[in-house]
N, C-alpha and C positions, 0 to 999 in steps of 0.2 A: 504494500500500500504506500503512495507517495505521498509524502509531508503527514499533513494531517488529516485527509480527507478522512471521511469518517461514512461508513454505513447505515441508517439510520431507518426506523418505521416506528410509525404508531397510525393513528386513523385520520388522521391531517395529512399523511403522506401520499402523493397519485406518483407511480413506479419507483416507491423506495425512495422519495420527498416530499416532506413538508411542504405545504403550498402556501401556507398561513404563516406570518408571523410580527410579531410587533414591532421588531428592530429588523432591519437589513443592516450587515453594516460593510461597505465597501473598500476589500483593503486591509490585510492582518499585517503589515507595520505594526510599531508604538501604536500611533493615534487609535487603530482601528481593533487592534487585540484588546488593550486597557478600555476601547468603548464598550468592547464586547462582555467583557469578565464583568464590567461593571453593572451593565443593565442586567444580565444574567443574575448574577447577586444580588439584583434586585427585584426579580423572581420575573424578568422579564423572558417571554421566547424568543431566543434571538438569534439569528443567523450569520455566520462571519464570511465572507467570502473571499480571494486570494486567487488573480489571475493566473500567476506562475505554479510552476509543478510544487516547486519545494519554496519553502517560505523563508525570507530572509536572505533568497538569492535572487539577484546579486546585490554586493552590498556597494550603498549609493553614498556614504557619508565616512567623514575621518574617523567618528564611532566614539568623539571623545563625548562624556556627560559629565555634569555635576553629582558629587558626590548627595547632596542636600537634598537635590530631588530629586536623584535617583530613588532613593530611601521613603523617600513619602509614598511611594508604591509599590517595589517588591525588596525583599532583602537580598543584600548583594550578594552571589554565588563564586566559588573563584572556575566554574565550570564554563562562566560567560566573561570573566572580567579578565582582560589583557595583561594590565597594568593598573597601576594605583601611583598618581602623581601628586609632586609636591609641590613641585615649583614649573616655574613658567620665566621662559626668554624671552622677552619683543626684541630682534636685531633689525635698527637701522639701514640705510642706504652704505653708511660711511662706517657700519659694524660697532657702532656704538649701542650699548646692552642695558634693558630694562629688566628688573630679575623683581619678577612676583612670587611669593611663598604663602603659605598657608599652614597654620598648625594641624589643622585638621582637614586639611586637601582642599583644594579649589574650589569657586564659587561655579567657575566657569568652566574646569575640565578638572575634575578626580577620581574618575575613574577612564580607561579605552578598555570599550566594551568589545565580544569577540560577539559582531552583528548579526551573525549564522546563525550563533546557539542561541543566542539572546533573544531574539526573532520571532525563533521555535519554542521557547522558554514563555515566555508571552501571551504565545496562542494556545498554548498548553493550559495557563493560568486560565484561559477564556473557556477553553472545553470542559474543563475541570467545574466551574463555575455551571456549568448547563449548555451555553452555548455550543447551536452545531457548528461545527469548523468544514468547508469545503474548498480544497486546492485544484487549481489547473479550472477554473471556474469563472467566469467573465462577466459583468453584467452588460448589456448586449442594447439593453430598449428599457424605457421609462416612458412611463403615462398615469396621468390622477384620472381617476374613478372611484366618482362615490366618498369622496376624501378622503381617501387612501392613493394609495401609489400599488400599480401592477407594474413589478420590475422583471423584465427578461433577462435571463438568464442561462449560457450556455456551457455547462460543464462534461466534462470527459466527452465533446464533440455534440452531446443533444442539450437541446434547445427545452428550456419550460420556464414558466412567468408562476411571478412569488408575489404574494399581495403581504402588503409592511403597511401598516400604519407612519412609521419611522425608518429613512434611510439616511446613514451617517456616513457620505461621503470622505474616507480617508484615503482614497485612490492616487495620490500624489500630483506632483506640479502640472500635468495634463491630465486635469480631470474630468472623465466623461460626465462625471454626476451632477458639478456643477454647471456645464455645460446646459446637463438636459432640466437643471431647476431656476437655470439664470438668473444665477449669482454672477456678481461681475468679480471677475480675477483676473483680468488682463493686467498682462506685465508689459513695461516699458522700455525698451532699450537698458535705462540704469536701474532697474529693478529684477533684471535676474542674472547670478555669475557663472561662468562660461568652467567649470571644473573636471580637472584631470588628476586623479590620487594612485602611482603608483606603491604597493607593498614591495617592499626591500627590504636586502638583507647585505649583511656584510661592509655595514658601515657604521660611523662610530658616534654612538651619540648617549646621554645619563638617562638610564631607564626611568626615573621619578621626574623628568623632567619632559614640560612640552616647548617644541620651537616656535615661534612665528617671525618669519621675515619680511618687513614691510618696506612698500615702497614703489615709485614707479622701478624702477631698475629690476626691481624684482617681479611684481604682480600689480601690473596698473589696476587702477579701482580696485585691488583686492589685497591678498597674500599669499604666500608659500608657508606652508607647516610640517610640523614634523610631531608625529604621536608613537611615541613608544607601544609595542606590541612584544613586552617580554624585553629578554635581555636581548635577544638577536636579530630582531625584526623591528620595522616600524610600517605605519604609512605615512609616504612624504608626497606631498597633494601642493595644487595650486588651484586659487581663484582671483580669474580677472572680468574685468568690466568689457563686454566687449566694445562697450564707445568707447572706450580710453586705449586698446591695445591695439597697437598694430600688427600684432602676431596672433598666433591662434594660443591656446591655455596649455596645448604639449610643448611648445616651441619654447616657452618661455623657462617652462618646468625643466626640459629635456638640458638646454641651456646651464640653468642652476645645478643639476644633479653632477652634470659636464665638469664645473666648477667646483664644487663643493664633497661629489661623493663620487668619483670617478672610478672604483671599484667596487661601487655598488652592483649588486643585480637585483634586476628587475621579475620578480614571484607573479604578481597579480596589477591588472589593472581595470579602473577603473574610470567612465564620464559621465559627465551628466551636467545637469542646472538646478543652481539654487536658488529658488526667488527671495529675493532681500526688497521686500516690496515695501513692509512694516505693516504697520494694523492697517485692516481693511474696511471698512464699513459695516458689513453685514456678513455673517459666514449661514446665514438663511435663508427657506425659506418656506412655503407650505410643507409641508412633511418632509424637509431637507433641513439639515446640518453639514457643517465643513468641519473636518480635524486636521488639525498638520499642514504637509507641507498644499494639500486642496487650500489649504483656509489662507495661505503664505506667512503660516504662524510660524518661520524660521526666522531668526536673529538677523540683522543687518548688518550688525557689521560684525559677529564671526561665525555664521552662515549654519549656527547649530542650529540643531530645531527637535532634537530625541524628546529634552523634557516638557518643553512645550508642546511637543506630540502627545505626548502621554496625561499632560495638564488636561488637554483642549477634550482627548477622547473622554475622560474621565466626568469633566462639565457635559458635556453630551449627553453620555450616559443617565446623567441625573437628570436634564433639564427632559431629556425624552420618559422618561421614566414619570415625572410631572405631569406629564402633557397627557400620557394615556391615564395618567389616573384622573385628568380633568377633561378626559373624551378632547382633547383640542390639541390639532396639530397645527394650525393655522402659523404662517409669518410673526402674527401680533407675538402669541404665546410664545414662540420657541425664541424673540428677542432674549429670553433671561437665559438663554446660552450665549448670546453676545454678551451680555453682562456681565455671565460670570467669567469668562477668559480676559473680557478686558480687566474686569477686576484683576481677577488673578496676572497675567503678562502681558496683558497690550499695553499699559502706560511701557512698558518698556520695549516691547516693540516701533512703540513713537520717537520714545526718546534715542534710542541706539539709530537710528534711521536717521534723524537730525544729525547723528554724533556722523554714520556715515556719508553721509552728503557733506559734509565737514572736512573730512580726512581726505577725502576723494578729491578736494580742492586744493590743497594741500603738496607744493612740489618736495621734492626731494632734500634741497638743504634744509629748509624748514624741518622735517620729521628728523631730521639730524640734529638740530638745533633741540628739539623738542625732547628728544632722546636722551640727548649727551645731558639735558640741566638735571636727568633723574638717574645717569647714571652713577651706580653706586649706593644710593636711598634704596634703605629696607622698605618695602611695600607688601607689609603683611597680608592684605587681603587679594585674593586672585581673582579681581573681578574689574570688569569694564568701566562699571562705576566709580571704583575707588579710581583707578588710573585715568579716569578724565580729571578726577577732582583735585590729582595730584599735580596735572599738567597743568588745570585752570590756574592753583595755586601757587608754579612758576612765571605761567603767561596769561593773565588774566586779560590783556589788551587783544595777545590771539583769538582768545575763545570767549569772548566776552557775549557775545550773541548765545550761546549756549550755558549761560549760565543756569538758566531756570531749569535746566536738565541736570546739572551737574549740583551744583550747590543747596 
């Protein structure tokens, strides 16, 4: 049997499935596994569905998380976790070094999750909870009837329509769901990054620690990272803007590795786009929700999006869980899932988006200049935050426009 698909019958099922069910939820990533366990555990029937055969492949992110929020949802296993960091490098244009630490690991990366097991770990939590799981399974057609949603659906090559009160669109940055509930998620030129992560091995870097190298020279509109994966492995990834690069996001990567890690080899690779769009309006709509990276609940300006995936599914979960206990799935009702995620991360999906349309402005001696005044300063907390407020607090005249985000 592949991934998690799962065989299932009771008297809801026509050829060995359920037809009925309260939640759809599109997509077992973060967002879409944590929606699932959740509504399920809240005695909801609920559906996961998972285009690919096997779940958690392939993986589309550097895989780094917060230790913090990790933890607000499952505990951490060492069967999924890579590495546990401590500290953090920002290196300059002109190699001049910011060194973030944490006593208790990172706000922003404390643990590099191994995205495979972690994935499947996830979805397991969601099956375990009630939820049916189905891989190699696509949703195909959407249409409201009778105020519900009959959503088609084609798994292991046939075709059958599922009637949901609730579908929770987690399907990623091309997503069919909000497409077919239009929701507006168009991205802009400077709103999504152009990324290529290859995994290596054989090069020398401090396993508790994460890199980032910023700068035009390096990653116009973006950066180059580096995430430990054990002692011998890492993934070393790039993300650029593509109005700001003249090159494509290998060329520039292929480049740095040239320079920097020149006996490296290259294990795995990875592309893709992150949308760094910031909070969006609305992530609904009549019997539609958005999680993740559908909703462009990924960070702006360091392109994570795991705990916010797994925030966003989790708000979902509840506000749909609401909504059929008040028979209403309307646009109106399901706003208080807008609510709670902007509660919970959109003021900082705002504010990091300000910060990046900032930095993006931003040439080369300047983030040198910017660098060098904090080179050396202990900056105990490893968070974006702290490190603007420590910049404001050398250049206030720089960053004075961003003060109401920082200060």
């Amino acid at each position: 049997m592949s991934g998690l698909c799962q065989n299932l019958s009771n008297e809801r099922f026509r050829g060995g499935r359920m037809t009925d069910y309260d939640v759809v939820v599109v997509g077992a990533g973060p967002a879409g596994s944590i929606a699932a366990k959740t509504a399920a555990e809240k005695g909801l029937d609920v559906l996961l569905i998972e285009k690919r055969q096997e779940i958690g492949v392939p993986v589309r992110c550097a895989e780094g998380v917060s230790r913090e929020g990790l933890e607000k949802f499952v505990n951490p296993d060492s069967k999924w976790i890579a590495s546990e960091i401590e500290n953090a490098e920002i290196i300059s244009p002109s190699n001049h070094k910011v060194v973030l630490s944490a006593e208790n690991a990172g706000n922003e990366v404390g643990y590099v999750l191994e995205r495979k097991i972690f994935d499947r770990h996830l979805a397991r939590l969601a099956s375990k909870a009630g939820a049916d799981v189905l891989t190699k399974t696509s949703a195909v057609s959407f249409k409201r009837e009778n105020g519900t949603v009959k959503l088609g659906i084609r798994s292991m090559g046939e075709f059958s329509e599922i009637t949901a009160k609730i579908v929770i669109g987690a399907d990623g940055v091309e997503s069919r769901v909000a497409k077919w509930a239009g929701i507006d998620t168009t991205l802009k030129l400077n709103e999504i990054e152009s990324c290529v992560q290859y995994l290596m091995t054989n090069i020398d870097f401090d396993d508790d620690t994460t890199y980032f190298w910023v700068g035009r020279k390096y990653a116009p509109g973006g950066y180059i990272w580096l995430f430990p994966k054990g002692k011998d492995a890492a993934n070393v990834g790039i993300g650029v803007m593509p109005s700001l690069a003249e090159k494509s996001a290998k060329w520039y990567l292929d480049r740095f590795i040239e320079e920097h890690f020149p006996d490296g080899e290259i294990v795995e690779v990875v592309v893709g786009g992150v949308p760094v769009k910031g909070a969006i309006d609305t992530a609904v709509a009549d019997n539609v929700m958005l999680a993740g990276d559908a909703a462009r609940h990924t960070d702006p300006i360091t392109g994570g999006g795991i705990i916010n995936a797994m925030s966003a599914g989790h708000h979902a979960a509840i506000a749909a869980y609401e909504a059929i206990e008040a028979n209403d799935y309307s646009k109106e009702f399901l706003r208080k899932y807008d609510e709670k995620w902007k509660l919970d991360f959109g003021e900082s999906l705002v504010r990091n988006k300000k910060l990046q349309e900032k930095m993006m402005r931003l040439d080369d001696p300047t983030l040198d200049r910017l660098a060098e005044s904090l080179e050396g300063m202990p900056i105990e907390e490893m968070s974006v935050r702290r490190l603007a407020f420590e910049l404001f607090k050398k250049h206030p005249r720089l960053l004075w426009d961003l003060r109401e985000f920082i200060v």
